[in-house]
Backbone as XML, in Angstrom:
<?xml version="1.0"?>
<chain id="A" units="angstrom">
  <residue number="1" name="UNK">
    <atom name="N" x="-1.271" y="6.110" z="14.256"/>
    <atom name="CA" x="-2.064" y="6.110" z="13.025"/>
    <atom name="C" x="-1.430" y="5.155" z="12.015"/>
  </residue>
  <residue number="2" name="UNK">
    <atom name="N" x="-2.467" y="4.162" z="11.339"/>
    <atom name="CA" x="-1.615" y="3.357" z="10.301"/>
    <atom name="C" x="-1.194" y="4.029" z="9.208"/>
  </residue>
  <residue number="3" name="UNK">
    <atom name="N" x="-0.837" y="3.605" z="8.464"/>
    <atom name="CA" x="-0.251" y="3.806" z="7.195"/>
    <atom name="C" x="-1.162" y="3.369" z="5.670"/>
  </residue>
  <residue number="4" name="UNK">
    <atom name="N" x="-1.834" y="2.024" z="6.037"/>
    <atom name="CA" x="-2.789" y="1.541" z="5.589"/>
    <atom name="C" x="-3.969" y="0.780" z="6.374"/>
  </residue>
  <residue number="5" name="UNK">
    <atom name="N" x="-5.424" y="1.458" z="5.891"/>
    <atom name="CA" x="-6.599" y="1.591" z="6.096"/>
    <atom name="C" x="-7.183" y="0.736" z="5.322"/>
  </residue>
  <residue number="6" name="UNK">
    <atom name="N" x="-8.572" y="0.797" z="5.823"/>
    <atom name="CA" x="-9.991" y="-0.383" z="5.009"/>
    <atom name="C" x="-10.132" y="0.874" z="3.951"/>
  </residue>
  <residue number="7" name="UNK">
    <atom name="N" x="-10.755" y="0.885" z="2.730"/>
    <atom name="CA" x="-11.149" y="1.750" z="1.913"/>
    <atom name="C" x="-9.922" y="2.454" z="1.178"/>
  </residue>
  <residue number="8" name="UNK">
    <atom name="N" x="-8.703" y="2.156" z="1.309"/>
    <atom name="CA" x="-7.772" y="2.791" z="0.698"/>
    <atom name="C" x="-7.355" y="2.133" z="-0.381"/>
  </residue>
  <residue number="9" name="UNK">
    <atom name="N" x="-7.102" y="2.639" z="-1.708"/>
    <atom name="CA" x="-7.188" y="2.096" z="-2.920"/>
    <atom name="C" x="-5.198" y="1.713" z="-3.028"/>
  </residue>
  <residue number="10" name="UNK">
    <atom name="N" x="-4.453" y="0.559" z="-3.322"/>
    <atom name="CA" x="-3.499" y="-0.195" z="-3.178"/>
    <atom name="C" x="-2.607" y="-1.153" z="-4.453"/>
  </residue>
  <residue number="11" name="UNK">
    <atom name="N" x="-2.102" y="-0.892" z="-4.545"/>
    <atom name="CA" x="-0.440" y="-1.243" z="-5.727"/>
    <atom name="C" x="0.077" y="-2.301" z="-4.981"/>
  </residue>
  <residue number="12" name="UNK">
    <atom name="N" x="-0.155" y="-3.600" z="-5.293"/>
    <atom name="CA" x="0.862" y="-4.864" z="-5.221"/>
    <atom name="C" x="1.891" y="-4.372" z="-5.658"/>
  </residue>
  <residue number="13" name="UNK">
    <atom name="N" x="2.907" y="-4.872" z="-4.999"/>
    <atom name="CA" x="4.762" y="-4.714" z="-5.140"/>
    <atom name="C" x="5.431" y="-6.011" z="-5.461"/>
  </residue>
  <residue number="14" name="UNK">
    <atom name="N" x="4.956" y="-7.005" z="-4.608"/>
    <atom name="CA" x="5.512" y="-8.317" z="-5.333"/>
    <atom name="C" x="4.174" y="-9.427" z="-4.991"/>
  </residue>
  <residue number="15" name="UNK">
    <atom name="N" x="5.006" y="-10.713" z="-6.179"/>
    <atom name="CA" x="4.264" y="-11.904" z="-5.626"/>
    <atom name="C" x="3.364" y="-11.807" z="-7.258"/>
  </residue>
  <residue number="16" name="UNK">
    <atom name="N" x="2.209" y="-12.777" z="-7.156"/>
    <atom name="CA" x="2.152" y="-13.363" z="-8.334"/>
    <atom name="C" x="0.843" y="-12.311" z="-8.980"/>
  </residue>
  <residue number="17" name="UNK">
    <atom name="N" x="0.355" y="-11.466" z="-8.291"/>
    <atom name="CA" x="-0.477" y="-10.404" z="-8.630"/>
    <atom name="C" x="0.258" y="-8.643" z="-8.341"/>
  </residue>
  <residue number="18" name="UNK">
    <atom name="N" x="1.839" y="-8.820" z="-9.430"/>
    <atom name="CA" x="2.378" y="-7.921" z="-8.962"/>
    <atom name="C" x="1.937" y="-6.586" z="-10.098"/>
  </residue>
  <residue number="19" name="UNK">
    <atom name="N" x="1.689" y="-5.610" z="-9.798"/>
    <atom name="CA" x="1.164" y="-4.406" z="-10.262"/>
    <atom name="C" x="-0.089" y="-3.955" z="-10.631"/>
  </residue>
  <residue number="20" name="UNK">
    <atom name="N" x="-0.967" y="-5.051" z="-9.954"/>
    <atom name="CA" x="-2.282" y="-4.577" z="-9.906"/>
    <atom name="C" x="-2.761" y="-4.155" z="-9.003"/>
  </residue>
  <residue number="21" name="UNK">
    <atom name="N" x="-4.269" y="-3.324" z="-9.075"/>
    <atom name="CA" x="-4.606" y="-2.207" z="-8.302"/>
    <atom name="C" x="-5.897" y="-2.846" z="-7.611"/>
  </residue>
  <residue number="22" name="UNK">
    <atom name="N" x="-6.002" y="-2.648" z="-6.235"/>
    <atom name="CA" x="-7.408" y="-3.206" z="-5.415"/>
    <atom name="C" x="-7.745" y="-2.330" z="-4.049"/>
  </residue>
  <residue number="23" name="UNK">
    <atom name="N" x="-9.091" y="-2.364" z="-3.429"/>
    <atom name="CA" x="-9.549" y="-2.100" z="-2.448"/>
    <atom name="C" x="-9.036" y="-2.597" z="-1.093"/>
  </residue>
  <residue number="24" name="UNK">
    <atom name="N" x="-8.884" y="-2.023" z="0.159"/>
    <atom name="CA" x="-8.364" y="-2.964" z="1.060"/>
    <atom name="C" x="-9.847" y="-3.053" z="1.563"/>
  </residue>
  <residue number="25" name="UNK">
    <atom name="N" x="-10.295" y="-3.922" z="1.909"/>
    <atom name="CA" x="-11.166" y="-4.462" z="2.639"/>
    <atom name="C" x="-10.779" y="-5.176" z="3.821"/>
  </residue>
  <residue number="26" name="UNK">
    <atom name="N" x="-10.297" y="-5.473" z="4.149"/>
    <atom name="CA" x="-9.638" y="-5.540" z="5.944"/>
    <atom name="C" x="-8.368" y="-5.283" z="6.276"/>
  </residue>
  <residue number="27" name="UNK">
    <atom name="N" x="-7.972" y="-4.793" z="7.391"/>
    <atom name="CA" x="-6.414" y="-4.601" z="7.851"/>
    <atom name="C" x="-6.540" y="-5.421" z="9.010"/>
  </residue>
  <residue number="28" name="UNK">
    <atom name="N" x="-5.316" y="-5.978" z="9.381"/>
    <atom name="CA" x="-4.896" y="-7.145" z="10.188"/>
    <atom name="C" x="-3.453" y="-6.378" z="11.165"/>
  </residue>
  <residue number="29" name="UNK">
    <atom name="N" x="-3.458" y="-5.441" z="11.925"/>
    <atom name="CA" x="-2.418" y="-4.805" z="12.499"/>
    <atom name="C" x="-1.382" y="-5.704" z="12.828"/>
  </residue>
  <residue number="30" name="UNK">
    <atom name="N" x="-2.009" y="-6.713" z="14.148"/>
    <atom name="CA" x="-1.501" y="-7.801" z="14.960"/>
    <atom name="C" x="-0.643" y="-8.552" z="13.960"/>
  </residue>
  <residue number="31" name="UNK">
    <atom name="N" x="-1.022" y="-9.066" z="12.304"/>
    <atom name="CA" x="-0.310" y="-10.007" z="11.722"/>
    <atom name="C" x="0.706" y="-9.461" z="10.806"/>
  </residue>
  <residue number="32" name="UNK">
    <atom name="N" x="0.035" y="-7.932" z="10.654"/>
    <atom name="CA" x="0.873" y="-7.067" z="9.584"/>
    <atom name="C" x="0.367" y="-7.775" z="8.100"/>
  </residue>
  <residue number="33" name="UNK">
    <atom name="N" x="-1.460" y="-7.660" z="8.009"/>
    <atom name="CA" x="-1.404" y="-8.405" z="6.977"/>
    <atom name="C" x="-2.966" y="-7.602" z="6.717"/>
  </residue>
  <residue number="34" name="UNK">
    <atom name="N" x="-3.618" y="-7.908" z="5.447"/>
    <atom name="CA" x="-4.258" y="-6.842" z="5.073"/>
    <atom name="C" x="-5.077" y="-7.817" z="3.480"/>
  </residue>
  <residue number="35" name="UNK">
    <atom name="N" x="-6.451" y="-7.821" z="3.658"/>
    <atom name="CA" x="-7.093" y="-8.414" z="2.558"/>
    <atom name="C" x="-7.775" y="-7.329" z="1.444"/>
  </residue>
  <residue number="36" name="UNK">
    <atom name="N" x="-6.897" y="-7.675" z="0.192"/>
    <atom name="CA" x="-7.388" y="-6.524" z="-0.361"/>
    <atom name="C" x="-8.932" y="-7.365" z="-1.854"/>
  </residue>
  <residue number="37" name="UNK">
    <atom name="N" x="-9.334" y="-6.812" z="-2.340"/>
    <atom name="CA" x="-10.841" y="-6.939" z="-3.464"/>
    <atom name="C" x="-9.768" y="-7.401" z="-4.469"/>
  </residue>
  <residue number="38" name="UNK">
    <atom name="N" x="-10.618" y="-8.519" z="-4.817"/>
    <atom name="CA" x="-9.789" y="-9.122" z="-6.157"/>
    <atom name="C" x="-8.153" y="-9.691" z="-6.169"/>
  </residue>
  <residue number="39" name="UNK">
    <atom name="N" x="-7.313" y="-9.562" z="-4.898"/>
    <atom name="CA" x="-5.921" y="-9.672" z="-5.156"/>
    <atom name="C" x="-5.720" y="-11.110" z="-4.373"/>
  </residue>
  <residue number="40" name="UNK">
    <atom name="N" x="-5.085" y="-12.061" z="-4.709"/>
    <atom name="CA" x="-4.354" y="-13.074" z="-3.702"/>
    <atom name="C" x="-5.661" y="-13.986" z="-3.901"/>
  </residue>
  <residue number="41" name="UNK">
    <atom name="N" x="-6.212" y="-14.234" z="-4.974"/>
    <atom name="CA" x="-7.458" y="-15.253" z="-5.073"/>
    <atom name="C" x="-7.057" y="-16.747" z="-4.808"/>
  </residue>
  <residue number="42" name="UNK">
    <atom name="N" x="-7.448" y="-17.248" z="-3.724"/>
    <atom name="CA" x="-7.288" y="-18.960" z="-3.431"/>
    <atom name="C" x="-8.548" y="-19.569" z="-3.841"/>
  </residue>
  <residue number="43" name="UNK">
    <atom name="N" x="-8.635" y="-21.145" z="-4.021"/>
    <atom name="CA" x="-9.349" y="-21.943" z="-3.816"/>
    <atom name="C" x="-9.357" y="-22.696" z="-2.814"/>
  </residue>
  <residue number="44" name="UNK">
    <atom name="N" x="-10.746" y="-22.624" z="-2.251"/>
    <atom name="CA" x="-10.977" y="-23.693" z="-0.971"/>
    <atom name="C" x="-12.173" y="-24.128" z="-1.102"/>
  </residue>
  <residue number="45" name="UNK">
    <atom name="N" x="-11.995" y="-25.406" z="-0.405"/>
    <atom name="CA" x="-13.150" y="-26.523" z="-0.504"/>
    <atom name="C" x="-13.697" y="-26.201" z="0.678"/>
  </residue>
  <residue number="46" name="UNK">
    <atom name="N" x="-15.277" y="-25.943" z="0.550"/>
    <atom name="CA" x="-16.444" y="-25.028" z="1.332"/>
    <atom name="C" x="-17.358" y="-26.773" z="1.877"/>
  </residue>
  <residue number="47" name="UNK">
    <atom name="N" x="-17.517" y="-26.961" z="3.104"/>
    <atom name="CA" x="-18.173" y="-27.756" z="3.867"/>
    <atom name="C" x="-19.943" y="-27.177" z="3.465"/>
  </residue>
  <residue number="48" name="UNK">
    <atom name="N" x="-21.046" y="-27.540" z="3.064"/>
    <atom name="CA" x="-22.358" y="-27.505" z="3.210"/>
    <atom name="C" x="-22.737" y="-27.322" z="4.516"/>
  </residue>
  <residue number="49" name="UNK">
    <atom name="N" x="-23.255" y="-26.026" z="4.765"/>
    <atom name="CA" x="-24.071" y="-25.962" z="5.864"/>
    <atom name="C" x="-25.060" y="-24.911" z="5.436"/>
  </residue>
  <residue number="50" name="UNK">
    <atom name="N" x="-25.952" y="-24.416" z="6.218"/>
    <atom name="CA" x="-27.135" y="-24.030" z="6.289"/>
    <atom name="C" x="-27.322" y="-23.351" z="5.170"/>
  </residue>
  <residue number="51" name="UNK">
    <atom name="N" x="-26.225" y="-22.108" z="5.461"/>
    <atom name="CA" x="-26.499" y="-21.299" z="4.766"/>
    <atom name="C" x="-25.273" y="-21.193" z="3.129"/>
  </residue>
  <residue number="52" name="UNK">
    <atom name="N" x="-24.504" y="-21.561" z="3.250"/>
    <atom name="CA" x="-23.789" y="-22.052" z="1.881"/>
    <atom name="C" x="-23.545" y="-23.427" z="1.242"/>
  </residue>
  <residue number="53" name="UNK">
    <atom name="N" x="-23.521" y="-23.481" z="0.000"/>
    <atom name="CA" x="-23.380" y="-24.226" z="-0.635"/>
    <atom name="C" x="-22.140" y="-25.414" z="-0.477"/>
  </residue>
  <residue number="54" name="UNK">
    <atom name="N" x="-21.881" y="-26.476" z="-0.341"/>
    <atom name="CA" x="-20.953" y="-27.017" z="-0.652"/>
    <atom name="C" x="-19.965" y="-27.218" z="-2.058"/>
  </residue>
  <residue number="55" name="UNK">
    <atom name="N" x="-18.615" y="-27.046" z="-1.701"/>
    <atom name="CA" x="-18.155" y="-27.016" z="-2.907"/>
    <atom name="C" x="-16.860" y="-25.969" z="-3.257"/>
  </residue>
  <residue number="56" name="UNK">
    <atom name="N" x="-16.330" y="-25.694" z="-4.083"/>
    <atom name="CA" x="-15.162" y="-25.001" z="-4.128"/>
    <atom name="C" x="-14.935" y="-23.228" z="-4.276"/>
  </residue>
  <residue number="57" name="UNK">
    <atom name="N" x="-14.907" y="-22.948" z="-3.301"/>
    <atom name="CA" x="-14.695" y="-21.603" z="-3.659"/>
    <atom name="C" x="-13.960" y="-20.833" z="-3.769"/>
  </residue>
  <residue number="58" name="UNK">
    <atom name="N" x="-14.304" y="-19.849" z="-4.638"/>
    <atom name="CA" x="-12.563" y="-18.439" z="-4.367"/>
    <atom name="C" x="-12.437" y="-17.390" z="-3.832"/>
  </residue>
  <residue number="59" name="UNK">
    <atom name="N" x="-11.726" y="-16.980" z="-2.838"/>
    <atom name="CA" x="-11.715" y="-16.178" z="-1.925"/>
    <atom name="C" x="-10.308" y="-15.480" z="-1.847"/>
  </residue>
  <residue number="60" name="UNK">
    <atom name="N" x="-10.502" y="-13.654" z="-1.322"/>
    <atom name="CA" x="-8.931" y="-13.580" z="-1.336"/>
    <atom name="C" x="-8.620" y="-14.051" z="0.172"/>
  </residue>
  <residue number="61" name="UNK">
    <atom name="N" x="-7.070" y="-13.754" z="-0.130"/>
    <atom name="CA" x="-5.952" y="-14.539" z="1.279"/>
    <atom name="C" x="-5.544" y="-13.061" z="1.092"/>
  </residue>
  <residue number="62" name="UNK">
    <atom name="N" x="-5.063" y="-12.898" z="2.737"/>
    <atom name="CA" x="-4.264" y="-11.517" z="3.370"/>
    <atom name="C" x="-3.127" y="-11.881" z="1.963"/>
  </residue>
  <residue number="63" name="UNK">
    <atom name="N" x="-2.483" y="-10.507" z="2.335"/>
    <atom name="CA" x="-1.318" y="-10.176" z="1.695"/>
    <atom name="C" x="-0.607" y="-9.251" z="2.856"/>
  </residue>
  <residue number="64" name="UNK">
    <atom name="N" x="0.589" y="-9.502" z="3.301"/>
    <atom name="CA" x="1.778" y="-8.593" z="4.436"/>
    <atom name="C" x="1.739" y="-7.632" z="3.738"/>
  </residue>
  <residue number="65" name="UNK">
    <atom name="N" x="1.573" y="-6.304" z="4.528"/>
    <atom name="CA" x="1.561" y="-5.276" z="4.003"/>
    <atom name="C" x="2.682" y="-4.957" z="3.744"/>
  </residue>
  <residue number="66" name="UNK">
    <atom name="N" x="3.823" y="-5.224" z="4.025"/>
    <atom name="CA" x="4.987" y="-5.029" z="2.951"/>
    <atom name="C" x="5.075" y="-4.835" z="1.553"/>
  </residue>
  <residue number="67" name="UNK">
    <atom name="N" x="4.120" y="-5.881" z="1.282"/>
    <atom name="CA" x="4.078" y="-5.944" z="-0.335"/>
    <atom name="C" x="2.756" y="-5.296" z="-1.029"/>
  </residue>
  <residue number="68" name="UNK">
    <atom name="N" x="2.466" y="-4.816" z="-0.357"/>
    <atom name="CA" x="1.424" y="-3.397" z="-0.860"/>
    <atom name="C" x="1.505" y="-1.718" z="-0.449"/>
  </residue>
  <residue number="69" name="UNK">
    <atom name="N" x="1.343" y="-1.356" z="-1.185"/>
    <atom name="CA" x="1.996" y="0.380" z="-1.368"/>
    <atom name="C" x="0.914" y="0.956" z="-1.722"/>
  </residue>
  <residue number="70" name="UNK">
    <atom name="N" x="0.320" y="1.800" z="-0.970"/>
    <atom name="CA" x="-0.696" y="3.249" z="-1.672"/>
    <atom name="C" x="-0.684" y="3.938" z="-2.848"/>
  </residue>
  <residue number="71" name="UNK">
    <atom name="N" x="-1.790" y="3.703" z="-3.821"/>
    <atom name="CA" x="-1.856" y="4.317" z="-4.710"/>
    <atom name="C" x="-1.734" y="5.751" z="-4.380"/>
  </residue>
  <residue number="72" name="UNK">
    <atom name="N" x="-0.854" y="6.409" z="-5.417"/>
    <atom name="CA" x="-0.692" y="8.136" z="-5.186"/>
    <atom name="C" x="-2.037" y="8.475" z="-5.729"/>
  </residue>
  <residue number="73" name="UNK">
    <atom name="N" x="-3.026" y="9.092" z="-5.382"/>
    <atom name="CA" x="-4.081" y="10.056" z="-5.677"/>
    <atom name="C" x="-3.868" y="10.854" z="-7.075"/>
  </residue>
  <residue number="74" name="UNK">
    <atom name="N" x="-2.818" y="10.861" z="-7.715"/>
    <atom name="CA" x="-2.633" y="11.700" z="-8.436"/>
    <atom name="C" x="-2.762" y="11.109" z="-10.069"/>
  </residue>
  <residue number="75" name="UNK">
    <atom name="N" x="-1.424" y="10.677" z="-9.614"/>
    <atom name="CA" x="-1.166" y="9.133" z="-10.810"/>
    <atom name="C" x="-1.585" y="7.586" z="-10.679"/>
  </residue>
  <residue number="76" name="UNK">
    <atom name="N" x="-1.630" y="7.399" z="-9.171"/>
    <atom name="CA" x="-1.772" y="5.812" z="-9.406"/>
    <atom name="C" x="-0.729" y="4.680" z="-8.839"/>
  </residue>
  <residue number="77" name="UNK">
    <atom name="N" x="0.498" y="5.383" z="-8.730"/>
    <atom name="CA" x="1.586" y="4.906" z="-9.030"/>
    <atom name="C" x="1.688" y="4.716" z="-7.643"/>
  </residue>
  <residue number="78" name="UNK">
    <atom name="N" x="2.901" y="3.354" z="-7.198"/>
    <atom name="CA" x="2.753" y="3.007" z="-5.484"/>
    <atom name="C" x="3.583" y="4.330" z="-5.320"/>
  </residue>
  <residue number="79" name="UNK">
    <atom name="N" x="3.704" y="4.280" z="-3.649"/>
    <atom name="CA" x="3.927" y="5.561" z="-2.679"/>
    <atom name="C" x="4.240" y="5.273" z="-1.720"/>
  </residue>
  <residue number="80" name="UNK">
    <atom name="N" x="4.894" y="5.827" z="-0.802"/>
    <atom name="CA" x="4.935" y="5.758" z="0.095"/>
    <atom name="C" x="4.395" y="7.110" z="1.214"/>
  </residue>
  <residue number="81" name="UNK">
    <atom name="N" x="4.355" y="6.771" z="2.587"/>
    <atom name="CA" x="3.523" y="7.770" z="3.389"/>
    <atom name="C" x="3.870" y="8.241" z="4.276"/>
  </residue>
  <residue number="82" name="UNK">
    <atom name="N" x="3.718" y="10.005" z="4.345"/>
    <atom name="CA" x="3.791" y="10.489" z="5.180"/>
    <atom name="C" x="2.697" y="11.024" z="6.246"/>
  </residue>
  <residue number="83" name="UNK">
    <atom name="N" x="3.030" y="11.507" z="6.967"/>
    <atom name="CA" x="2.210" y="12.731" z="7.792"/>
    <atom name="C" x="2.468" y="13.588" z="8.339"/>
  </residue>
  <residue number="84" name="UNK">
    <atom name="N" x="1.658" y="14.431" z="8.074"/>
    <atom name="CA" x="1.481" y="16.318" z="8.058"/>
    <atom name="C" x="0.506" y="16.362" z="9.045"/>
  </residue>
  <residue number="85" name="UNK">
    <atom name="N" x="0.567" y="17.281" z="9.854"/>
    <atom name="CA" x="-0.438" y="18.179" z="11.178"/>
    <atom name="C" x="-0.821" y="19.219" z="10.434"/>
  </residue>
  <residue number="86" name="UNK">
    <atom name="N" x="-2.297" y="19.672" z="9.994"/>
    <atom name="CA" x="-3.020" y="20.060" z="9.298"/>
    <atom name="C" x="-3.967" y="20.757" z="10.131"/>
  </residue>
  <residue number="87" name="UNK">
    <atom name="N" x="-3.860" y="22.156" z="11.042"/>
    <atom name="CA" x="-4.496" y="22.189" z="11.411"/>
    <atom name="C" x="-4.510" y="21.712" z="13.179"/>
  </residue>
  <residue number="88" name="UNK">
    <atom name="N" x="-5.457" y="21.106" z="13.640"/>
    <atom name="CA" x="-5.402" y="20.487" z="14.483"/>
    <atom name="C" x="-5.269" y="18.604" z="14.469"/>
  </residue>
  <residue number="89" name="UNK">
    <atom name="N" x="-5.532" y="18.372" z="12.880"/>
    <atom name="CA" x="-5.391" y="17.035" z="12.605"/>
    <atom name="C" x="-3.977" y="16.549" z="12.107"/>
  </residue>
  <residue number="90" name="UNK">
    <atom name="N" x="-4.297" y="15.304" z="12.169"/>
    <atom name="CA" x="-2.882" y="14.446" z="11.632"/>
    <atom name="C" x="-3.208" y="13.598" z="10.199"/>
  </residue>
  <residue number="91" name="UNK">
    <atom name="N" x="-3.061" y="14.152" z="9.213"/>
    <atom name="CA" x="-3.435" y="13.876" z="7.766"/>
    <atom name="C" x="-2.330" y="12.797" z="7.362"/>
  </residue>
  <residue number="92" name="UNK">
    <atom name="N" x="-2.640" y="11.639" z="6.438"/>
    <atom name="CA" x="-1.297" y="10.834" z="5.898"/>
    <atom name="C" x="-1.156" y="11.525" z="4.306"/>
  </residue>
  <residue number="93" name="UNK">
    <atom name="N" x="0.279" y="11.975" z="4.018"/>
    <atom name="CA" x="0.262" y="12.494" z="3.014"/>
    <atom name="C" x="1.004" y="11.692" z="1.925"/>
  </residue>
  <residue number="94" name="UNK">
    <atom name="N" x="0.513" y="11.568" z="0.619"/>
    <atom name="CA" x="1.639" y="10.783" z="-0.560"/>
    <atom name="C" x="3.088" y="11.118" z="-0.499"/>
  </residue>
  <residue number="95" name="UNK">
    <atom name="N" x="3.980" y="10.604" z="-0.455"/>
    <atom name="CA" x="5.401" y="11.236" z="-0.289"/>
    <atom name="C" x="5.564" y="11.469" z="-1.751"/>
  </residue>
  <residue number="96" name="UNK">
    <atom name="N" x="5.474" y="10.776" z="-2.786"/>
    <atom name="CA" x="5.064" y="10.898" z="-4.171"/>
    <atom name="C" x="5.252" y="12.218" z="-4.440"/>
  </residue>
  <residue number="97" name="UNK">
    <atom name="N" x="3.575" y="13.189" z="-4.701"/>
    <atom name="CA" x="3.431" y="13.848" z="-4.801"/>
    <atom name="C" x="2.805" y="15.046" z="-3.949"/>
  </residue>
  <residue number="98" name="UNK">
    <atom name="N" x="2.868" y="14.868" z="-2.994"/>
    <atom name="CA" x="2.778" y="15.361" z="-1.565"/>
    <atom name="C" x="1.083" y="15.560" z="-1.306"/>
  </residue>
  <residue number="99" name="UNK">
    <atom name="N" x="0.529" y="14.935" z="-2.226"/>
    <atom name="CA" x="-0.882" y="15.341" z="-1.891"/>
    <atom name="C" x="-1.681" y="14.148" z="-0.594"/>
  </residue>
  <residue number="100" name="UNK">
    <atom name="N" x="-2.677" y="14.698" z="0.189"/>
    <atom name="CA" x="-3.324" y="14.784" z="0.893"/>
    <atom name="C" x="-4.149" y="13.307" z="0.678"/>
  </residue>
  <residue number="101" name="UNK">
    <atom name="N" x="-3.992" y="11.665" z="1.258"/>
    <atom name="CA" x="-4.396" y="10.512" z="1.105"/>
    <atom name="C" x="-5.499" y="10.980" z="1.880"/>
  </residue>
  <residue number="102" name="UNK">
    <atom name="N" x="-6.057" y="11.279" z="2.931"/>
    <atom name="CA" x="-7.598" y="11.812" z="3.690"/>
    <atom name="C" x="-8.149" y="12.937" z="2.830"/>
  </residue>
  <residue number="103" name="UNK">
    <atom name="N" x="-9.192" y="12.515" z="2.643"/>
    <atom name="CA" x="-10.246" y="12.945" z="2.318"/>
    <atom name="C" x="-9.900" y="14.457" z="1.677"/>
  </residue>
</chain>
């Protein structure tokens, strides 16, 4: 089980967008790398084809999940993660404040 998921809300730790808060929208296991909403914004020059425009656009770039930490559910604040057997499931829990990152 990862540690970090698509939909899990995320605390930059370092680098030039350090302590702001974003969505992960993809995880990258294989690279250990992970694109989160709004964080790591590049510019790239976009080729014209069919269906987009030519011209410069901004897009985020992965970030190594090293340098992103789980927001605690509680406060906000980065975290780190555990897991608890709940039952018959395997839940990841805030080490923070021990609360329950699933649902």
């Amino acid at each position: 089980m990862q540690k970090i998921r698509k939909g899990d809300k995320v605390v930059v730790l370092t680098g030039k967008d350090k302590g702001r808060t974003g969505e992960v929208v993809q995880v990258m296991p294989k690279e250990d790398r992970a694109v989160v909403k709004g964080i790591n914004l590049v510019k790239r020059h976009q080729r014209q084809s069919q269906t987009q425009e030519a011209g410069i656009i901004t897009k985020e770039a992965s970030i190594h999940l090293s340098n992103i930490a789980i927001a605690d559910p509680k406060d906000g604040k980065p975290t780190r993660v555990g897991f608890k057997v709940e039952g018959d499931k395997k839940v990841r829990v805030a080490k923070r404040s021990g609360v329950s990152i699933d649902g």
